[in-house]
N, C-alpha and C positions, 0 to 999 in steps of 0.2 A: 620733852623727852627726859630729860636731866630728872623732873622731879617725879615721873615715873620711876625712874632707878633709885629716886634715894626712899621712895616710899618699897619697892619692892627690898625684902630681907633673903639674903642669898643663904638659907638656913641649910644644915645639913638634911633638913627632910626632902628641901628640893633637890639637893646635890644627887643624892641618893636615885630620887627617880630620874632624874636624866641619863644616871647612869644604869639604871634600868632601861630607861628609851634606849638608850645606846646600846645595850645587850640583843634587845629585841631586833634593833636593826639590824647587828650582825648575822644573829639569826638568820633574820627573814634575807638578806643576804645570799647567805649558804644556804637557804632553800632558792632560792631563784638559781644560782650556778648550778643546783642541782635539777633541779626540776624545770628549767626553760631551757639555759644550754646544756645536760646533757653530762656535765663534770661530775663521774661518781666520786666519791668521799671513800680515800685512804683511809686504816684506823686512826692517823696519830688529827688527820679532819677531823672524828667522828669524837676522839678525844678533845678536840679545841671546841668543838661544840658543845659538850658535856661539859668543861670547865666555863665557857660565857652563858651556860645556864643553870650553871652552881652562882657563879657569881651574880646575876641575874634577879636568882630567887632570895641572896643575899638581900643588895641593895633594896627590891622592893620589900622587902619584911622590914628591914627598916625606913623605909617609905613610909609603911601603912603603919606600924609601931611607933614609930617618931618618940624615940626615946630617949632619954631625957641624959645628962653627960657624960656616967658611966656604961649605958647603951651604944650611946653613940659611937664611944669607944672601943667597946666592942665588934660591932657592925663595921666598925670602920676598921680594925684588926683580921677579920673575919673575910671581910670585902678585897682584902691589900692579900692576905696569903691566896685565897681561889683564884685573885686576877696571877698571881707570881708563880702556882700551880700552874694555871693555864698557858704564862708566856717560857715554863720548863717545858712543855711539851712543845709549842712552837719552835724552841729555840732548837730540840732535838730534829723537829722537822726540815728546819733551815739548813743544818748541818746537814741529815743526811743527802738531800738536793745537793749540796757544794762538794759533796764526793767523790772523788775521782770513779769512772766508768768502772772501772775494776773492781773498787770496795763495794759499790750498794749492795746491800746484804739481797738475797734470793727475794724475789715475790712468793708470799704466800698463800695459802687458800683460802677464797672470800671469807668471808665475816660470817656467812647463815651457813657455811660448812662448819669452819670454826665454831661459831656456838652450837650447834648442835652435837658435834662428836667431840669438843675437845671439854676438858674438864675447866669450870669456873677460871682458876688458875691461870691457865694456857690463855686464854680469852685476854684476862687484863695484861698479861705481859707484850700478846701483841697490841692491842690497843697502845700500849703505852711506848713500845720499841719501835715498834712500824714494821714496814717492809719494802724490800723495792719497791714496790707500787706509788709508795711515799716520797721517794727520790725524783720521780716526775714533775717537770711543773708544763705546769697544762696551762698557767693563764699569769702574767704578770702587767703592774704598772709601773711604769716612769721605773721599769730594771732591779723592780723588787716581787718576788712571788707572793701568790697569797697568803703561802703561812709567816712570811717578812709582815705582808700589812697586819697580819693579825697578833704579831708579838710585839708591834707595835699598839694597839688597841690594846691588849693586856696590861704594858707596861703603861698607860694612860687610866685605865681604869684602875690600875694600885695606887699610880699617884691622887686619883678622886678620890679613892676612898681614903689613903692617908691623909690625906688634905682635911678629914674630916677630923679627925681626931683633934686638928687643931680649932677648927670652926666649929666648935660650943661654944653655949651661952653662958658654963662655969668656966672657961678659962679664958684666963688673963696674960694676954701677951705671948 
């Protein structure tokens, strides 16, 4: 076993796609809670989705690119803001969950009402703000809700990807 590991090289291109797998899975995830049991996706969801398949399409471009030290660099700058993008919208989501009854802001109207009669605009500020609908937690483990485990996964996937920047093959220490 040992000398399996020391022949495999844990390069940034592999780092990359695992962290790709890992995107995927969250994914396929959030389609199973949605499509098995039944839990429809608040916008600031529908936002955390969009942001683990920005980051996503990140990591696997640099998967497939596999480039070379000041790429990687990039990629892995590129990879660390989308995941910290994505655990800003978790973090709002957690917050408004922890609201007292009184504050959560109104529910508002679906998403295919929304996008069809409200202008571009209006669209992204609710994606990004939420709505009561968003204060709900419909499914938690070990006393943390989904969008806890998922600001957790974002903040793992900024440290993969920073973690890249220092695993090239041009730096030294």
């Amino acid at each position: 076993m040992q000398k399996l590991l020391d022949r495999i090289r844990f390069t940034p291109r592999l780092w990359f796609f695992w962290g790709f797998l890992a995107c995927t899975g969250l994914l396929l995830t959030a389609m199973y809670f949605q499509l098995v049991d039944g839990l429809e996706p608040c916008p600031l969801c529908i936002s955390q989705r969009i942001a683990v398949f920005l980051v996503g399409v990140c990591f696997l471009s640099a998967a497939i690119h596999n480039p070379k030290d000041t790429g990687i660099k990039i990629y892995a700058l590129l990879g660390a803001l989308a995941a910290l993008g994505g655990a800003s919208i978790s973090t709002r989501h957690v917050w408004l969950q922890h609201l007292p009854p009184d504050q959560v802001p109104e529910c508002g109207p679906g998403l295919d009402y929304v996008f069809n009669n409200f202008p571009l605009s209006a669209t992204i500020k609710l994606l990004l703000s939420g709505t009561g609908d968003c204060a709900k937690v419909d499914w938690t483990l070990l006393g943390f809700s989904m969008p806890a485990w998922t600001l957790v996964a974002f903040l793992s996937l900024a440290v993969l990807s920073l973690a890249q920047y220092w695993n090239r093959p041009g730096h030294s220490g």
